[in-house]
Residue frames as a rotation matrix with the C-alpha (Angstrom) as fourth column:
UNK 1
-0.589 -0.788 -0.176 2.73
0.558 -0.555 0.617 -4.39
-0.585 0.266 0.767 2.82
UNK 2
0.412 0.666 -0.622 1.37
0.075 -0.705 -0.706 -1.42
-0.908 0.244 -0.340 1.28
UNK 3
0.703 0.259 0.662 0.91
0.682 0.020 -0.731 -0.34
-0.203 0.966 -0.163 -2.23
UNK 4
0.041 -0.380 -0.924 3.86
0.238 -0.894 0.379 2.56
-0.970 -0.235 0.054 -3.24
UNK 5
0.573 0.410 0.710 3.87
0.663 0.277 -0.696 4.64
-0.481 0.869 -0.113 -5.98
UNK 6
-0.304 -0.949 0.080 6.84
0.889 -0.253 0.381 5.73
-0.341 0.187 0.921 -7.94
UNK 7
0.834 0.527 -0.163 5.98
0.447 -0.819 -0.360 9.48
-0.324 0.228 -0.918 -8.39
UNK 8
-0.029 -0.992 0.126 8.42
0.982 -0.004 0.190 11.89
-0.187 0.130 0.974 -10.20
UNK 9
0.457 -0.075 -0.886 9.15
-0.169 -0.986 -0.004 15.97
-0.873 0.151 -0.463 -10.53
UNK 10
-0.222 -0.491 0.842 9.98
0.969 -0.016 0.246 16.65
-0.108 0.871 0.480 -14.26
UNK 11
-0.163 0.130 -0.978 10.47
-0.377 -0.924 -0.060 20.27
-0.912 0.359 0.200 -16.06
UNK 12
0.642 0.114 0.758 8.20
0.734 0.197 -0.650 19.77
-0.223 0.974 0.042 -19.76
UNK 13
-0.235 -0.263 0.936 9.45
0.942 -0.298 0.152 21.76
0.239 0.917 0.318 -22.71
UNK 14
0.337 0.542 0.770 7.15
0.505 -0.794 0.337 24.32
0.794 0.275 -0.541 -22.17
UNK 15
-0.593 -0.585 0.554 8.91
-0.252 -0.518 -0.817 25.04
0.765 -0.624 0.160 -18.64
UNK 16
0.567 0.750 0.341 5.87
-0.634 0.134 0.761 23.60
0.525 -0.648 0.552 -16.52
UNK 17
-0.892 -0.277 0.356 6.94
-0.449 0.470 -0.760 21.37
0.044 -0.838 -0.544 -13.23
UNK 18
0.304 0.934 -0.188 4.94
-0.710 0.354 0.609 18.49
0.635 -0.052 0.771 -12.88
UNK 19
-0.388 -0.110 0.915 4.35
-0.812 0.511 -0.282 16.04
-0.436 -0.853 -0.288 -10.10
UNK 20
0.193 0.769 -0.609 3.41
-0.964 0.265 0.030 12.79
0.185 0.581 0.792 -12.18
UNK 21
0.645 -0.177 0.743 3.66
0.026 0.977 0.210 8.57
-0.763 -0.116 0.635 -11.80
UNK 22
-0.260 -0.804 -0.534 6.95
-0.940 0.085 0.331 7.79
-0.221 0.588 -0.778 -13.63
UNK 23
-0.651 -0.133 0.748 4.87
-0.371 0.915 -0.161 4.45
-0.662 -0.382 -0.644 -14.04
UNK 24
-0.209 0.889 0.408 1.54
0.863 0.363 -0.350 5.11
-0.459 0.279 -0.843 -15.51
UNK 25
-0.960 -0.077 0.269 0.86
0.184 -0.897 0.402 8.14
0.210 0.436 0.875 -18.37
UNK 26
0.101 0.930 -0.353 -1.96
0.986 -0.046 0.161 10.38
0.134 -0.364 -0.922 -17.72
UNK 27
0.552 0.148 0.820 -2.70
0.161 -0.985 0.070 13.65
0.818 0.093 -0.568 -16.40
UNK 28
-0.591 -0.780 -0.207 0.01
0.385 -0.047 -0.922 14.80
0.709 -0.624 0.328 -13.94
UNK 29
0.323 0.555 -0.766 -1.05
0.918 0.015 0.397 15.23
0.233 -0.831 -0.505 -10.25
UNK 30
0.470 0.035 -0.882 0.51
0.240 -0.967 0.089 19.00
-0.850 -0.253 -0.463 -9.60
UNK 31
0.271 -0.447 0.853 1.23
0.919 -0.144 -0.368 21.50
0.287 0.883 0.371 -12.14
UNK 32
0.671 0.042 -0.740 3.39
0.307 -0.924 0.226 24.63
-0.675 -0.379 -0.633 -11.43
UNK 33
0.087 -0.374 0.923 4.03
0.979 -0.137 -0.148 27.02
0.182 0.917 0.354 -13.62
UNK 34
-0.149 -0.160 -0.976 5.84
0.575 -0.817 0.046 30.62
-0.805 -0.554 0.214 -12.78
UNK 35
0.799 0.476 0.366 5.32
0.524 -0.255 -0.812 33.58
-0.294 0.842 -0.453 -14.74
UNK 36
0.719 -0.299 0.628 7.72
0.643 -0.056 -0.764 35.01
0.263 0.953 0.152 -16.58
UNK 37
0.469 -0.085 0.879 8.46
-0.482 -0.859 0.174 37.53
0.740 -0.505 -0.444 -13.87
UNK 38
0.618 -0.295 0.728 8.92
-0.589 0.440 0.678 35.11
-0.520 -0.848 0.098 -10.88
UNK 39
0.874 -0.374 0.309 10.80
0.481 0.580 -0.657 32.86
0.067 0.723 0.687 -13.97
UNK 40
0.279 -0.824 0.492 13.58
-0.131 -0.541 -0.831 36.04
0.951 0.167 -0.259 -14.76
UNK 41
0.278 -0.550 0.787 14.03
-0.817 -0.567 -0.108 36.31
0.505 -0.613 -0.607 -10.71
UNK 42
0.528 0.164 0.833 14.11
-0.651 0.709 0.273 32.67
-0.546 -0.686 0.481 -9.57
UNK 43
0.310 -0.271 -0.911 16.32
-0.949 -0.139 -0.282 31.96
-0.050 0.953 -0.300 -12.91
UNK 44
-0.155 -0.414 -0.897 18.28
-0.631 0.740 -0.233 28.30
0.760 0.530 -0.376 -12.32
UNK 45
-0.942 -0.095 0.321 16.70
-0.333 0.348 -0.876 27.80
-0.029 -0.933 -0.360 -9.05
UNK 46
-0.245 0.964 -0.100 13.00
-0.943 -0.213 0.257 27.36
0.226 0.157 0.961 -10.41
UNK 47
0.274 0.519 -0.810 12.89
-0.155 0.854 0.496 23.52
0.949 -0.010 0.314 -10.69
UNK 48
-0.733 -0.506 -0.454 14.90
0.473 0.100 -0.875 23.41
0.488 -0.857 0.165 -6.67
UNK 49
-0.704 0.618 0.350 11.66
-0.706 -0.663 -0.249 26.02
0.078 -0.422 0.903 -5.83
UNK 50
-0.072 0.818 -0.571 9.12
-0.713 0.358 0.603 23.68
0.698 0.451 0.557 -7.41
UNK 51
-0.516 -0.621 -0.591 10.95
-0.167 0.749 -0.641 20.96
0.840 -0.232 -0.490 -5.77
UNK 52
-0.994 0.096 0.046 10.84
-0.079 -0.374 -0.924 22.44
-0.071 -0.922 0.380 -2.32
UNK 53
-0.597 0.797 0.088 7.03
-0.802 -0.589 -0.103 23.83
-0.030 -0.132 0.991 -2.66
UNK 54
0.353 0.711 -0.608 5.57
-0.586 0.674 0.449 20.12
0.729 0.198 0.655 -3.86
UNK 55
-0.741 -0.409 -0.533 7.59
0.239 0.582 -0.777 18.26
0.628 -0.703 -0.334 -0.47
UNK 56
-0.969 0.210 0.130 6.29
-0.224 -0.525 -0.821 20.73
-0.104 -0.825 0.556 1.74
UNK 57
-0.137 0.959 0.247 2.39
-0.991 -0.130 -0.044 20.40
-0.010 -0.250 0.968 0.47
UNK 58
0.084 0.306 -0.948 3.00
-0.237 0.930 0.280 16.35
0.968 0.201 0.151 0.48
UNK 59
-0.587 -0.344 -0.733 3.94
0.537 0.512 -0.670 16.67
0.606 -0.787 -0.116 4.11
UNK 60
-0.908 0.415 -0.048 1.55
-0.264 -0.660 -0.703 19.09
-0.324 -0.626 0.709 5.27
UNK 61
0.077 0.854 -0.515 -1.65
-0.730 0.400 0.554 16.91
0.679 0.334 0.654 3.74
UNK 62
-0.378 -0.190 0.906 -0.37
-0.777 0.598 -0.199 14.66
-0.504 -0.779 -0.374 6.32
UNK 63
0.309 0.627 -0.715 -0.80
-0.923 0.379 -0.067 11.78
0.229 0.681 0.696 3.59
UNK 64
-0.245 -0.308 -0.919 0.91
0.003 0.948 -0.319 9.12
0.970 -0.081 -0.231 5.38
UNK 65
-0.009 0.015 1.000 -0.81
-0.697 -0.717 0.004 9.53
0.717 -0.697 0.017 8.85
UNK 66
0.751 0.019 0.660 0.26
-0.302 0.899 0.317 6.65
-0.587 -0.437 0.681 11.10
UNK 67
0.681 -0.681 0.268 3.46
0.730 0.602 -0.325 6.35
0.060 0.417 0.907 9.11
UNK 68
0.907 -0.396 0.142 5.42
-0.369 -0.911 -0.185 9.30
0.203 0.115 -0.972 10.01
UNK 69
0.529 -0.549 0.647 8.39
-0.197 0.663 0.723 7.30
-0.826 -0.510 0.243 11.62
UNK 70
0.165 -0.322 0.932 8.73
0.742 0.664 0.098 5.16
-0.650 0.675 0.348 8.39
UNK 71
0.614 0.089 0.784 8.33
0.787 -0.151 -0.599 8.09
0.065 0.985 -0.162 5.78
UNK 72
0.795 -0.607 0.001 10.92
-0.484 -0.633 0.604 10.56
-0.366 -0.480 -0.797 7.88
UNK 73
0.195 -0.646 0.738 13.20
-0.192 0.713 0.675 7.77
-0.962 -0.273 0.015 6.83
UNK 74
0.154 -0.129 0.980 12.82
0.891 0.447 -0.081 7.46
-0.427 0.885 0.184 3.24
UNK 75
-0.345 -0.430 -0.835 12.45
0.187 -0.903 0.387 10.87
-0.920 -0.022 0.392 2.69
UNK 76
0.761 0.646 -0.064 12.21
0.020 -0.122 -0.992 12.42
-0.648 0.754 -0.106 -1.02
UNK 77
-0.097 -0.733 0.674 13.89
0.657 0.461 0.596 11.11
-0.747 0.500 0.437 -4.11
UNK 78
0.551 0.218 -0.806 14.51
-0.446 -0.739 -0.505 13.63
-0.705 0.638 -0.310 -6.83
């Protein structure tokens, strides 16, 4: 059995989206942050963008290759 790690999407204070371990503190693994502009036009949908934009580059790194089967199935937990 493999190792899994509990990873979570949070919005800080400051309004940043991070991708971090909901296990272990540290420096968060993605940081997105809109400007102010793309903020006013993307208004209550930003963290559902963020959301969307960190799935898509965890499935397109192909990081589970040789588990595609198993991780279609579990999907992503917000």
């Amino acid at each position: 059995m493999s190792e899994t790690a509990v990873l979570e999407i949070v919005e800080l204070d400051d309004g940043e989206i991070v991708l971090r371990s909901a296990e272990h503190e540290g420096e968060p693994l993605v940081r997105i942050r809109f400007s102010e502009e793309a903020a006013d036009l993307l208004r209550r949908s930003r963290f559902e963008v963020a959301q969307d934009m960190i799935d898509r580059a965890i499935t397109r790194t192909q990081l589970w290759e040789g588990e595609e089967d198993e991780m279609a199935a579990i999907g992503t937990v917000h």
